[in-house]
C-alpha positions in Angstrom: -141.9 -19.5 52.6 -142.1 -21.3 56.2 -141.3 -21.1 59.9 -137.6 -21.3 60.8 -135.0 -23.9 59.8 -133.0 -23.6 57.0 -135.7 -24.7 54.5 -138.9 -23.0 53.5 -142.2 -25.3 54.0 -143.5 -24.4 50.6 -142.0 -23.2 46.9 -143.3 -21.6 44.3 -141.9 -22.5 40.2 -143.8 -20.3 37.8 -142.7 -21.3 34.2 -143.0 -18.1 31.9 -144.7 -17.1 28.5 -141.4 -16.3 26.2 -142.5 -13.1 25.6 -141.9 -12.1 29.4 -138.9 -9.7 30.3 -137.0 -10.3 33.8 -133.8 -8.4 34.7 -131.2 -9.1 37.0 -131.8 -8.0 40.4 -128.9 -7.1 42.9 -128.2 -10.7 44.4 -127.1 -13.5 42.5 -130.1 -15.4 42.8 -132.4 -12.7 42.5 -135.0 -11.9 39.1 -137.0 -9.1 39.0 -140.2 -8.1 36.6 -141.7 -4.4 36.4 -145.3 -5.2 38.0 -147.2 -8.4 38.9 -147.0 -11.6 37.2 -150.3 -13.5 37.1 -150.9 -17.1 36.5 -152.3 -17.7 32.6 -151.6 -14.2 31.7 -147.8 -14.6 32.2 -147.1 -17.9 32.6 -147.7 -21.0 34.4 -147.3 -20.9 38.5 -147.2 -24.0 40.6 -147.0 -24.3 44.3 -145.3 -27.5 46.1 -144.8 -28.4 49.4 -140.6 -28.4 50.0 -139.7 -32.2 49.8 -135.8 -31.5 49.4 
């Protein structure tokens, strides 16, 4: 997320419930879950600004 560069401005880390099912999407770096994930009911989600 962000303008430009080769950075995004923001990221989001969502730490899940054990319970939740994610399957490999077709890039390396890619995770994919059937529907929405929402905050409390599937986990945790944090957003930071990118420091790094």
């Amino acid at each position: 997320m962000g303008r430009g560069g080769t950075k995004g401005t923001h990221r989001i880390e969502f730490d899940l419930k054990d319970d939740i099912n994610l399957i490999p999407g077709t890039q390396p770096n890619e995770l994919i879950h059937q529907g929405a994930l929402r905050n409390g009911r599937h986990g945790k989600m944090e957003i930071f600004e990118n420091d790094f």
